[in-house]
C-alpha positions in Angstrom: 24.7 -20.2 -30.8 27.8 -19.7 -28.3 28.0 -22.5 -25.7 29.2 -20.1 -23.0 27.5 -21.2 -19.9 25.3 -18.8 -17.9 28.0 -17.4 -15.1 28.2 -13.9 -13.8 31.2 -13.1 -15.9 29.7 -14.9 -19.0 26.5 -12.6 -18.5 28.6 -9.5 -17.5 30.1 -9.4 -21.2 27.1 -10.1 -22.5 25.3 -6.9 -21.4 28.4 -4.7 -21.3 29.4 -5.6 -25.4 28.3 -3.4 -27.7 24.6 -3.4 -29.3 23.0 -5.7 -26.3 19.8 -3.6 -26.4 19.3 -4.9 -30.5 20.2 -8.8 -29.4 17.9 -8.4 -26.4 14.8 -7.2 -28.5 15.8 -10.1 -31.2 15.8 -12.6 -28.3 12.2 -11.0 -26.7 10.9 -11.2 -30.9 11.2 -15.3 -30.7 8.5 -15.6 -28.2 5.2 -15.5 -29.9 2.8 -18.0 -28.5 0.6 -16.9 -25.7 1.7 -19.1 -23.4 4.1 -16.6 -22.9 1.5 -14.5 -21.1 1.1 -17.0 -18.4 4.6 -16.6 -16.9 3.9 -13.2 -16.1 1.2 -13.8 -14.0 3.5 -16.9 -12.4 6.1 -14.7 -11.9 4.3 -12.0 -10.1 2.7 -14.6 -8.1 6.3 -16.5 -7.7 7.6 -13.2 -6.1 4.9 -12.2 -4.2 4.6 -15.8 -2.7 8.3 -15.9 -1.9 8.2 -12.4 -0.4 5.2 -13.5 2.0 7.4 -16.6 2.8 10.7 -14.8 3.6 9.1 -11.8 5.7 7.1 -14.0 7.8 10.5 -16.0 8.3 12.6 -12.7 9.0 9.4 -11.8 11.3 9.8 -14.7 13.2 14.0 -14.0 14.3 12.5 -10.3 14.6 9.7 -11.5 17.1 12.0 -13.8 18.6 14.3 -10.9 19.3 11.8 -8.5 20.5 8.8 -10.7 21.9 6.8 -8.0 22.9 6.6 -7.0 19.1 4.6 -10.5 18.4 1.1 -9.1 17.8 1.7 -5.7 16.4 2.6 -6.5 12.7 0.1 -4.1 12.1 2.1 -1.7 14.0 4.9 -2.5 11.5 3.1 -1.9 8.5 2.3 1.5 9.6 6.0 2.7 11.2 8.5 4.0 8.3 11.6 3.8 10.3 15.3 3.1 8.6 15.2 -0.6 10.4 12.0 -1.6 9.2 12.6 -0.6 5.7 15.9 -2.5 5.9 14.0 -5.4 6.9 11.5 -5.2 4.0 13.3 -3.9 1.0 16.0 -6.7 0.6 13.4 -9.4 0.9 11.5 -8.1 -2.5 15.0 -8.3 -3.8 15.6 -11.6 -3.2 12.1 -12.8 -3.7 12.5 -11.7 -7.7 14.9 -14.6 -8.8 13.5 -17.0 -6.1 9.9 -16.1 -7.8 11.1 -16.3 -11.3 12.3 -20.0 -10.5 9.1 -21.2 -8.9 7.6 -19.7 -12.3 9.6 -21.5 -14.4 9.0 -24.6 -12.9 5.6 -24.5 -12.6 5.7 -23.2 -16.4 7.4 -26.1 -16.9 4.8 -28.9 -15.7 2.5 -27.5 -18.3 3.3 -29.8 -21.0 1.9 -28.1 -24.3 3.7 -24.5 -22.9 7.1 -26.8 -22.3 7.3 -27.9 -26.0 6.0 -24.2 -27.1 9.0 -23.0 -24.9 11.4 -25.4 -26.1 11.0 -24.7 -29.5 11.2 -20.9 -29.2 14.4 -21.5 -26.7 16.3 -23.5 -29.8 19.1 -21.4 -30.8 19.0 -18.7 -28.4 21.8 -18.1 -26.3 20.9 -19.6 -22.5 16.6 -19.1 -23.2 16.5 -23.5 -23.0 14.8 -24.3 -20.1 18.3 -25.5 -18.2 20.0 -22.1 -19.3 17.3 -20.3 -17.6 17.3 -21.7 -14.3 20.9 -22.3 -14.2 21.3 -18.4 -14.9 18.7 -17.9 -12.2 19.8 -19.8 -10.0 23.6 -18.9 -10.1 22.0 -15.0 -9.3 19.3 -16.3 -6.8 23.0 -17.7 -4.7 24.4 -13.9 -5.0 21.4 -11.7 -4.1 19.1 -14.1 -2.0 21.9 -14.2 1.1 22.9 -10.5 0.9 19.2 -9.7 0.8 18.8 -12.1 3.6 21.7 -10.8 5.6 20.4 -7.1 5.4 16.9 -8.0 6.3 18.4 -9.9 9.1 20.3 -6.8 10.5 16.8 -5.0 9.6 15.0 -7.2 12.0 17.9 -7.2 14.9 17.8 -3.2 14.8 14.2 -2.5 14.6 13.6 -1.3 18.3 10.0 0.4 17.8 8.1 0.1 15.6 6.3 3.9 15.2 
């Protein structure tokens, strides 16, 4: 196993060198337990619960902005203007590593799925538990602000809302 750490450039190489698709499909074929099926449902959960957190924050600066805007989220929901989709559409974006975190950790507090998880990481190039949410991580510290910072100008140029 290579001991690069999980940087950008580190995972840049990785998916640029030749043959990636085969190693990724060998990594994917060491998980075999079914305790593997319970971090998809964490994950979609993760993101979904991170996206509810960071629009109703982004919200907030909007309705703080534009008070008269402070009980007609419904409004917003049904409006499909440039502003309000710049608003929306970064915060998925940064609620999938943020989600994929919360996932892992709560994976994590499961004992019998940690030691499952563990011994299908051994060997495998940044799957360990550390390599995965120091990868994570290092991309949740890229995307999250830019996501944040074009929500934000989503929010500060959403006039009306039909």
């Amino acid at each position: 196993m290579n001991n690069e750490p999980p940087n950008l450039p580190n995972i840049a190489k990785e998916v640029s060198r030749k043959g990636y698709l085969g190693r990724a499909r060998q990594r994917a074929q060491r998980r075999k337990s079914l305790w593997n099926l319970l971090l998809i449902p964490l994950g979609l959960g993760g993101i979904a619960f991170n996206f509810h957190i960071l629009f109703h924050l982004m919200w907030g600066i909007h309705t703080t902005i534009y008070p008269a805007h402070t009980d007609k989220l419904g409004e917003f929901w049904q409006g499909h203007s440039i502003p309000g989709l710049l608003l929306l559409m970064p915060l998925f974006l940064a609620a999938v590593p943020l989600g994929m975190l919360l996932a892992n950790c709560i994976a994590w507090c499961l004992p019998p799925a940690r030691k499952i998880f563990e011994r299908e990481a051994q060997g495998v190039k940044w799957a360990s538990f550390r390599g995965a949410m120091s990868g994570l991580a290092k991309l949740a510290l890229i995307v999250v602000p830019i996501c944040l910072l074009l929500s934000f100008i989503g929010a500060i140029t959403l006039r009306n809302l039909n």
